[in-house]
C-alpha positions in Angstrom: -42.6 12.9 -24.9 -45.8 11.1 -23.3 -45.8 10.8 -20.0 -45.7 6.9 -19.2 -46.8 6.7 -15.8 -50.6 5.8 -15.2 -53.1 6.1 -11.8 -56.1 3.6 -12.3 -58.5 3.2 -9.6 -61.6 1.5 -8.4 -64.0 3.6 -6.1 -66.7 3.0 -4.7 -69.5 4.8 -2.2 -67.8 8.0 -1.0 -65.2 8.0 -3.5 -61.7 7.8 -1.2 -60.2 6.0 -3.2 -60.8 8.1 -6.5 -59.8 11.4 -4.3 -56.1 9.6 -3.5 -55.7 8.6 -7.0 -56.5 12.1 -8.0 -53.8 13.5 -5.6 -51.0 11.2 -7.0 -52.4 11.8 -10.6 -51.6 15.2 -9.8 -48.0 14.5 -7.6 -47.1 12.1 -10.6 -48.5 14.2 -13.9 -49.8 11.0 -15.1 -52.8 10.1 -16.9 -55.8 8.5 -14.9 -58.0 5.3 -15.4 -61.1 4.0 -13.6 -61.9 0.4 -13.0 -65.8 -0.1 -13.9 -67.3 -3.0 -13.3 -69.5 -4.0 -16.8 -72.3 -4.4 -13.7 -72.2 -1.9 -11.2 -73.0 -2.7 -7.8 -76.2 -1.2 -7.1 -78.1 -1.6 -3.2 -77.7 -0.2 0.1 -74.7 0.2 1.5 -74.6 -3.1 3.8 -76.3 -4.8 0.4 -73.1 -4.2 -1.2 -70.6 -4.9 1.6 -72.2 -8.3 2.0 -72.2 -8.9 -1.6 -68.7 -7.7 -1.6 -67.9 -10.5 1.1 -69.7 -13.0 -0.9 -67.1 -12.6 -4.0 -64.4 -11.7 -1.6 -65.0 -15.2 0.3 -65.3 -17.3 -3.7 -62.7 -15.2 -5.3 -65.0 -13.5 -7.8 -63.3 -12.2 -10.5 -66.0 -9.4 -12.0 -66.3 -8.6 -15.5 -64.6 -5.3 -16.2 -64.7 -2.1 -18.4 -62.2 -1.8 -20.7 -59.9 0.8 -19.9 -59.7 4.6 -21.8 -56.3 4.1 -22.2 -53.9 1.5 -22.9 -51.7 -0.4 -20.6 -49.0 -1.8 -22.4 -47.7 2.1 -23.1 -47.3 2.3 -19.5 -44.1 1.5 -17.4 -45.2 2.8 -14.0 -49.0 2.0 -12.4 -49.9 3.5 -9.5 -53.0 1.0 -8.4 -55.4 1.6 -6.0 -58.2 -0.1 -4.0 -60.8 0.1 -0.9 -60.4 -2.7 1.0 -63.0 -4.9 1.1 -63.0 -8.1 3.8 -58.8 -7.6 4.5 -57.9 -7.6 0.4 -58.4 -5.3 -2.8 -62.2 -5.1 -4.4 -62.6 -8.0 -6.4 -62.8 -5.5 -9.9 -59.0 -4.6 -8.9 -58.2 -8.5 -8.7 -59.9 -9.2 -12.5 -58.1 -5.9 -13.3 -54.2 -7.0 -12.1 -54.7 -10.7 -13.0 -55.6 -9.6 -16.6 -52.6 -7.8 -17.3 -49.0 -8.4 -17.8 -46.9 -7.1 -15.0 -43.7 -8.1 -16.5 -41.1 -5.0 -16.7 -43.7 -2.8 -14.8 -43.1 -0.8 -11.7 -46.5 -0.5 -9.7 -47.5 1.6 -6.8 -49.9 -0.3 -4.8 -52.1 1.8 -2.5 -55.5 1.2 -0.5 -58.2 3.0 1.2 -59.7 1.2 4.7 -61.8 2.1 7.2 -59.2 0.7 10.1 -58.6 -2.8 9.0 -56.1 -3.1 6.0 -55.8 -6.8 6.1 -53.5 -8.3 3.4 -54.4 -5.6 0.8 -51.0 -4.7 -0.3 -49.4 -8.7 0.0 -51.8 -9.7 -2.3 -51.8 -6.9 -5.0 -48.0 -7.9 -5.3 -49.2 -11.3 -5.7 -51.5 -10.6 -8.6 -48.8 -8.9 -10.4 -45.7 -11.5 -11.2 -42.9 -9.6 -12.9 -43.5 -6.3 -11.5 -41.4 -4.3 -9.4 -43.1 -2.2 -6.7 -42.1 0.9 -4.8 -44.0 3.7 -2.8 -46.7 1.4 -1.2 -49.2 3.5 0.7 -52.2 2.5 3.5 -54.6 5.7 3.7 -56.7 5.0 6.7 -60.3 6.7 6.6 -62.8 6.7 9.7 -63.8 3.3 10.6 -68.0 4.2 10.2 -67.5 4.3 6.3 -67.5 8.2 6.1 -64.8 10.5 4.0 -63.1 11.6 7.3 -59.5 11.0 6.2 -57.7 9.7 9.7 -54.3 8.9 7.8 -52.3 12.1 9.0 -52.2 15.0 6.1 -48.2 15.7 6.5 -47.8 11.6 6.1 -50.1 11.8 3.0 -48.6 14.7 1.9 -45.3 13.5 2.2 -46.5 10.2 0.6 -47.2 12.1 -2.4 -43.7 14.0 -2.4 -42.1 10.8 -2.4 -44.4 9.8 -5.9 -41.9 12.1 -7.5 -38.9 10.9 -7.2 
């Protein structure tokens, strides 16, 4: 039987992000997917964060990558997203307003630095017919490092819960 539960991602600079979905790939046995951008962001880091702001602010809508694998054959989609300026990267908004959500259960999670804004609220929004379940906030340090604050037994049991 194929496994109809999917993890697709965007990441970006120290890869928190990617390392959650990876752990509930795992927890869930499903297949993963990456969000690319056709033009990666490229800069510093503060380069980036303020062109980040700039689409945040004019709700860009970047051009993405197709995905490896195929939506539509999935009923569960674990989603997740660093938060940029209080919502989801604006690849994950071209990425949930492209799709059909109708049927779907989704399992919105984010990555933030201390500030996780309306993340969550507005994934839901971008995804009209969906159910959603096991929504997770994984807090990182606030300096834009990999030091995962988010407690490991909460993650852990997070990622316990994924199964059921």
């Amino acid at each position: 039987m194929k496994n109809n539960t999917l993890v697709v991602y965007f990441s970006y600079s120290n890869g928190n992000t990617r390392h959650i979905a990876e752990l509930a790939q795992k927890a869930l046995g499903a297949d993963l997917a990456e969000i690319k951008p056709v033009h990666p962001y490229t800069g510093t880091y503060n380069e980036v964060v303020e062109q980040g702001q700039r689409e945040v602010e004019r709700g860009f809508k970047p051009e993405i990558e197709p995905l490896s694998v195929t939506l539509s054959d999935y009923d569960t989609v674990a989603v997740g997203t660093p938060t940029w300026w209080y919502t989801m990267a604006p690849a994950v908004l071209t990425f949930l307003t492209a799709n059909n959500w109708a049927g779907k259960t989704v399992i919105p999670f984010m990555t933030n630095g201390g500030w996780p804004g309306h993340v969550i609220k507005d994934m839901k929004k971008a995804c009209p017919g969906a159910t959603f379940a096991h929504e997770k906030e994984i807090r990182f340090d606030s300096n834009g490092g990999s030091q995962m604050v988010t407690p490991k037994p909460e993650l852990d049991e997070w990622l316990s819960s994924l199964k059921k």
